[in-house]
C-alpha positions, 0 to 999 in steps of 0.5 A: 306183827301179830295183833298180841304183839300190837296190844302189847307194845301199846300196853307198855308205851300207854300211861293213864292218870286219874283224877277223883272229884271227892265231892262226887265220890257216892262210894258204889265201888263200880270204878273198883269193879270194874277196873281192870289193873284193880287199881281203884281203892277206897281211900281208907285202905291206901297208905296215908302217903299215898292219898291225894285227898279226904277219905271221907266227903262231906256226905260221909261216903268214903272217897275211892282213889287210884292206888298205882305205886307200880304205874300201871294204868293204861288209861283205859277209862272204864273206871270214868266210864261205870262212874254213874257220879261223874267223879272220875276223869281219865288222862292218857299220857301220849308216847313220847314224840305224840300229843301231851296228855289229855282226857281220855273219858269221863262220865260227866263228858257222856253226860253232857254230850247226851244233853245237847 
């Protein structure tokens, strides 16, 4: 099997969840740049079906959510991993017959772990 083959296969079985903490959301866009499904969106430019929380926070920055109607995150975690806020937390969903869901990164896991 060549390496592409190996990428590929790991691509079509591996599935991400994302999770944005609103209260920590500061709006840099970074989770947006940087990811690279181009999955992460300001919550005003989702539909209102689609959103999982406020558009805007309490500080008045508008909230970034994943948009992802074709399911095609990977769970890569850069999006958790640029989020200077710690406001982004990756699952990563196992193959089936592997370990259930669990973080994969996030950047306030970084942080805490740089403190000890």
């Amino acid at each position: 099997m060549s390496n592409s083959q190996a990428n590929a296969s790991w691509k079509d079985k591996a599935a991400g969840q994302v999770q944005v903490e609103p209260l920590l959301c500061k709006s840099c866009g970074l989770c947006a740049e940087y990811c690279p499904q181009d999955l992460m969106k300001p919550a005003n430019d989702i539909p209102s079906d689609s959103r999982s929380g406020p558009i805007i926070n309490p500080a008045g920055h508008v909230v970034y959510e994943i948009y992802d109607p074709n399911n095609k995150c990977t769970g890569c975690g850069i999006c958790a991993s640029v989020c200077p806020e710690g406001a982004v937390v990756v699952y990563r969903t196992k193959p089936a017959g592997k370990q259930a869901a669990m973080p994969a990164t996030s950047s306030a896991s970084r942080k805490e772990a740089n403190r000890e």
